[in-house]
Every structure is written in structure tokens, then in C-alpha cells.
N, C-alpha and C positions, 0 to 999 in steps of 0.2 A: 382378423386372422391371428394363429399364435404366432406367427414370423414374426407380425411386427407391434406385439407392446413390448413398449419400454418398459425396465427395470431401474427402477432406481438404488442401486448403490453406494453406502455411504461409508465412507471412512471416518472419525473423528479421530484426532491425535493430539496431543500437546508434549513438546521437547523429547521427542520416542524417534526420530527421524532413520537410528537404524534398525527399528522394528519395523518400519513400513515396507520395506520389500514382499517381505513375505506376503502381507495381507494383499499387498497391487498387485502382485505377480499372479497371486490366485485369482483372481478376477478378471485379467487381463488373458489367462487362460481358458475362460469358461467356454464350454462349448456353444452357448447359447452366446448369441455376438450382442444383442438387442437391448442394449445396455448403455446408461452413463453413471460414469464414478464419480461422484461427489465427495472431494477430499474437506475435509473442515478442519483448519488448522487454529487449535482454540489460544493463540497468538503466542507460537513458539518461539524461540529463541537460538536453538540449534541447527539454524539451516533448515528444516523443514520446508520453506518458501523458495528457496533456490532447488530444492531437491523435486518439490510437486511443480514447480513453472518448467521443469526439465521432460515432465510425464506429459503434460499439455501440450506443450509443443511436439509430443511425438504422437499422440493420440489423439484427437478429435471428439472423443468419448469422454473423457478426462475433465473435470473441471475442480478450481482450486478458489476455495473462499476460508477468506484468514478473518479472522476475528481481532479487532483491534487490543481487546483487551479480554485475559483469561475471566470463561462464563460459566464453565463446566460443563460436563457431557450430557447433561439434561439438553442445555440452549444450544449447544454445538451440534446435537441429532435434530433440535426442531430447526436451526440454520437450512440443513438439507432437504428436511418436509419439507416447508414450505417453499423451497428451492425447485423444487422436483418438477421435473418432467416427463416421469414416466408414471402409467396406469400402477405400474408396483412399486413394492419400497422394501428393502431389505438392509441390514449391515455389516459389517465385520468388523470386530475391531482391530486395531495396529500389529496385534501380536498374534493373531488369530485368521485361519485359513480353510478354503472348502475344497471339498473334490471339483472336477473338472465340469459335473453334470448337473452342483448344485441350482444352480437359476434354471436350467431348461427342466427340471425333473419338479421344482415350483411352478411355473410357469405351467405344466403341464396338469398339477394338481389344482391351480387356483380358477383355471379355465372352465371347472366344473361346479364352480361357487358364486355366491356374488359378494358384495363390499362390506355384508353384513358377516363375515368368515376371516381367519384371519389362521395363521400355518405354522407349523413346524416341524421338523425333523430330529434323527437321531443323531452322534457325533462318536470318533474315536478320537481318544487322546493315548497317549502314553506318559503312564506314570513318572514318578520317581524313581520306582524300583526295576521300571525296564516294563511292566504288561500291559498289553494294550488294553484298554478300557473300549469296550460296546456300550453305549447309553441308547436307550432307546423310547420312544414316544408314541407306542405302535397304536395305542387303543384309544387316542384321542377321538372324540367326534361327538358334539355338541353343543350345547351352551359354556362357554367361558367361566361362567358364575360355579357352572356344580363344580370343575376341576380346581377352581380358587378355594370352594370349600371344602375338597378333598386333600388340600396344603400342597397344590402343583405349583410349581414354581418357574421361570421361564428357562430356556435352556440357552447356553451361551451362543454366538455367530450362527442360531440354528431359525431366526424368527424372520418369518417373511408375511407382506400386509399388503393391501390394497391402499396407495397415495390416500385418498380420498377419504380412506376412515379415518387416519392419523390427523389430516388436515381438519377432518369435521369436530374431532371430540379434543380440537384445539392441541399436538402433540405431546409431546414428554411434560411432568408438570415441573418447571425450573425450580422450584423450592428444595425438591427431593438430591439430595446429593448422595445419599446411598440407596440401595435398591433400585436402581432407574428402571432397571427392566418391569421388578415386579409391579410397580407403579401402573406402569402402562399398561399390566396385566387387569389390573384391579379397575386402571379407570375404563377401560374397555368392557371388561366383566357386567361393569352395574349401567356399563347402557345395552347390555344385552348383544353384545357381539361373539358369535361361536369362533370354535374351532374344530381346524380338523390337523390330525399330524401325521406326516408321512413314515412309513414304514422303513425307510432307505438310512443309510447313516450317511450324510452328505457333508458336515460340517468336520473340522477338525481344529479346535480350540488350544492353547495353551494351556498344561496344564494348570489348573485349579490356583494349585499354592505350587510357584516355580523356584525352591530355593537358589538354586545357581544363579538365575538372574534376579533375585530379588523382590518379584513382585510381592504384589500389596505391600504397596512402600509404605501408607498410610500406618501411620502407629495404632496398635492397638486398640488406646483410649479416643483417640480421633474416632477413628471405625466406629466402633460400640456407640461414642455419642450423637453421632449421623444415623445409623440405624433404628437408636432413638426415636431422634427426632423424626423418620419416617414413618413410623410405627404411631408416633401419635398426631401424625398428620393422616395417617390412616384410618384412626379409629373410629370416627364417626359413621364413616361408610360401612365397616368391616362391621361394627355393634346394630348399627338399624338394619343391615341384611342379617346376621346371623346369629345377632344375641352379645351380652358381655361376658358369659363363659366360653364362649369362643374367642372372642376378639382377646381374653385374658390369654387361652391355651394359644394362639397364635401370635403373641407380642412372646411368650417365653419361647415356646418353639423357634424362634426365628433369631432370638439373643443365641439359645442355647446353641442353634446351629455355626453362628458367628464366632463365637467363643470357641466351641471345638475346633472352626478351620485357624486360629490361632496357637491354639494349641497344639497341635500337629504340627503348625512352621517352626515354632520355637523346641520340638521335639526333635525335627528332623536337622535342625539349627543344634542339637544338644544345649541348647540353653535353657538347664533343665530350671533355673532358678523362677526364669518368666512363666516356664511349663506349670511349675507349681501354684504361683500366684495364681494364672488362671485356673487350674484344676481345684482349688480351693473356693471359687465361686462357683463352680457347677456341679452338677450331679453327673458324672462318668463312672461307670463299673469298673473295677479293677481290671479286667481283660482289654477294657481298651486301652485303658494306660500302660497296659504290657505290651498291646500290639504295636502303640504306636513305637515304642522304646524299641522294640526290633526292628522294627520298619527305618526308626532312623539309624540302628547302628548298622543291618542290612546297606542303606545309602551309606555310609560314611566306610562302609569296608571295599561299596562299588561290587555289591555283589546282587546282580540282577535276577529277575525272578522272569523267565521268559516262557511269560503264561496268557491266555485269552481272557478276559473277563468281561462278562456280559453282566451290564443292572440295568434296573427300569431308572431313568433320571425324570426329575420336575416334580416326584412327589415326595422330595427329601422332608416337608414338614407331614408328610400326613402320618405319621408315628402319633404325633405329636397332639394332632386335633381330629383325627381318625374319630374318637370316640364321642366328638363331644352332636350331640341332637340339636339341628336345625333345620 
């Protein structure tokens, strides 16, 4: 019956301790009760372990496994697979949060699938400059593989699975320290597992690039060399389904999208010295580099733009490998 599968919920954290409210709180609110939260604390140092043995004891639902030593969020999300106890699997991360309806409104979509299907939704965020952002995933529904080769990309605290596929196709691969999500998309992709995505905006993510608090603390060069290294931990897969003029147009696409969201932190940061250096290795049109230049002195005057914006999100590469024949 849908009353009673379990979802599994997974938090991973490491030394974020006072990000965590937000993401429990939200979950701890769901309307759908039929849940355990699985916190993974990828062996923090900040109190994190005092803070989640606090939740456990106040919830029943709750459960808290520390990592002896930091493994990264690849090994930290499979900690929880194959932890799990419920027929679903879903996450949030630390800093990131859903509406009240998200797990019953899956729940309600997944019931009409089976373990070969795998979900997602749409999400609002709010900008830097104050507008709410609508992402949405409306027209999902099929094979994994054609949307991978359309440059769909996975969408943040928006992805919900059946336990049991994660478990089968062996979960996250621990190699990959950048792109984890896309990872999962791609090793799911070429065993033939669909999707479908829901129409709803259920998730509500931090935004993207958060200057005030800092994220993507990872330097630049770090980034870019991880992404790398994903990219040609990918390519074998990516070249014998689609050819090597794709797997080329999708190793640039996927820098270039890297590199712009740098550029924009270091923009809105007016540090325009780093702005340059990266805009010096990329192909950007003048208009964007003017946009972004308003857009940071707009934030730095704190002069908000109190507007709705709606975009299609997950298929930020398909500009990019749109055209190429496979």
C-alpha cells in the first residue's frame, strides 16, 4: 500500500553542522511521515556527532552513522544505500531544502513505475539579486540515455530512486569527486534505466554560487582538475554510445559550463582580476560579461530585482552537443 514504503532519506555532511537544520527540519516536516533519515557524517570535527545523537534521541526515524575517516560524498551517499531500509531513496543536501509535499507527491509518482524508472522534479531558488527562479523538468519521460544525449543534467535535492536500483548497479562510483550526481546519471543511463519527472516544483536548493556564505569553497584549479578527471573517467562510455565528436562537444561543454559558474562568483565577488584570467580561457560574448558586471554591482549596491523567472533546468549542456549526430 502507499501508506507504508519507506523512503529513504539521506543527509551527507562534513564540518557544515550549522547548515544542518535546515535540510532536517525540512524533512522532519514532510507531510508524508513514512520515512528514515539517514544522516552521514563524513567524520566531522565541528560537533556534528553531538548535534545528530541529539535528533536520534528525539526521533525514532533518525539515524546517524559517522564515518571514521573523511571518504567524500560519492562513499558517504553509498554509506546510506546500502544502509537503507526503505523501498525509496532520495537526498538533500546540508544546505538545501524541499516543500512539505515533496516525498508524498514522489511517492505518489513512483507507484506507477517500477525499479527500472528513476524521478525528478522541478525547484525554486532565490537568486542573488532577489528573483525567484522556477526550474523545471516537465517533459521528462523515457529512456535516461536519449536525455543524457540531449546534455540533461541532474537537478539539485530534486532526485528520487528506487533503493534497489542504486544497490544493483553497485551505487555512486567513489572515484568521481566532481559531478557525482551526473555520474550516477550516466551509470544508470547505459544500463538502460528511464525516467520520468514531475511537473511540481518541490525542491528548494541553495542557491547555485552563494557569495555571502562562500560556497564552492573548492578553488578554482582544484574544481576544473576534478571535473577533469571525471570527464575522462567518462569517456569510454560516453565515445562507444555516442561517437568521439560528441564525447569531444561534451568534455568542452561541461569545462565551459564550469568555468562560467566561476566566473560569475569572482564577478559578483568584483574580483575582476580572477574574472579575467578565467574569461581569457573561454569563449563568452561581450553581453555576458556586461551582464554579469551589472548583476554584481546590482548585488553590491543590494539593489534587488523582485521578479519571477521561469527556465527549463538539466539541459544546461544541450547548447553545446545539441547539434552533434548520434
Amino acid at each position: 500500500m502507499f501508506e507504508n514504503k519507506i523512503v529513504t532519506v539521506c543527509i551527507t555532511t562534513f564540518n557544515r553542522k550549522e547548515m544542518l537544520n535546515r535540510a532536517v527540519e525540512s524533512v522532519l516536516s514532510q507531510v508524508y511521515k513514512h520515512f528514515e533519515l539517514v544522516i552521514v557524517d563524513d567524520c566531522s570535527s565541528d560537533g556534528t556527532e553531538d548535534y545528530a545523537n541529539k535528533l536520534v534521541n528525539k526521533d525514532k526515524r533518525i539515524r546517524y552513522i559517522r564515518h571514521d575517516v573523511n571518504k567524500g560524498l560519492s562513499a558517504a551517499r553509498n554509506t546510506a544505500i546500502f544502509n537503507s531500509k526503505g523501498t525509496y531513496f532520495t537526498f538533500v543536501d546540508d544546505d538545501d531544502s524541499w516543500k512539505p509535499n515533496y516525498l508524498g507527491e514522489f511517492v505518489r509518482l513512483a507507484e506507477n513505475y517500477d525499479k527500472n524508472w528513476c524521478f525528478c522534479c522541478g525547484s525554486i531558488t532565490i537568486d542573488s539579486l532577489g528573483q525567484t527562479v522556477y526550474a523545471n523538468y516537465r517533459s521528462l519521460e523515457g529512456p535516461l540515455i536519449n536525455y543524457i544525449r540531449q546534455g540533461y543534467t541532474p537537478p539539485i535535492a530534486s532526485q528520487f530512486y528506487f533503493t534497489s536500483t542504486l544497490q544493483q548497479c553497485g551505487g555512486y562510483n567513489e572515484q568521481i569527486k566532481n559531478g557525482v550526481d551526473h555520474d550516477l546519471w550516466l551509470t544508470l543511463a547505459f544500463r538502460g534505466i528511464n525516467i520520468k519527472s514531475s511537473d511540481k516544483y518541490l525542491s528548494l536548493p541553495s542557491e547555485a554560487i552563494d557569495v555571502s556564505r562562500g560556497k564552492m569553497t573548492n578553488s578554482y584549479q582544484k574544481r576544473i582538475k576534478g571535473i577533469i578527471n571525471s570527464l575522462s573517467l567518462w569517456k569510454p562510455q560516453l565515445t562507444a554510445h555516442f561517437g568521439e565528436d560528441y564525447y569531444r562537444k561534451f568534455h568542452d561543454a561541461y569545462l565551459l559550463r564550469e568555468k562560467k559558474k566561476f566566473f560569475r562568483l569572482y564577478m559578483l565577488k568584483l574580483n575582476f582580476i580572477r574574472a579575467l584570467e578565467i574569461y581569457r580561457e573561454i569563449d563568452m560574448p561581450v553581453k555576458e560579461v556586461v551582464k554579469s558586471l551589472v548583476i554584481a554591482l546590482l548585488y553590491r549596491l543590494k539593489i534587488p530585482i523582485k521578479r519571477e523567472k521561469y527556465v527549463t533546468r538539466g539541459s544546461s549542456l544541450s547548447v553545446n552537443v545539441a547539434a552533434v549526430t548520434v
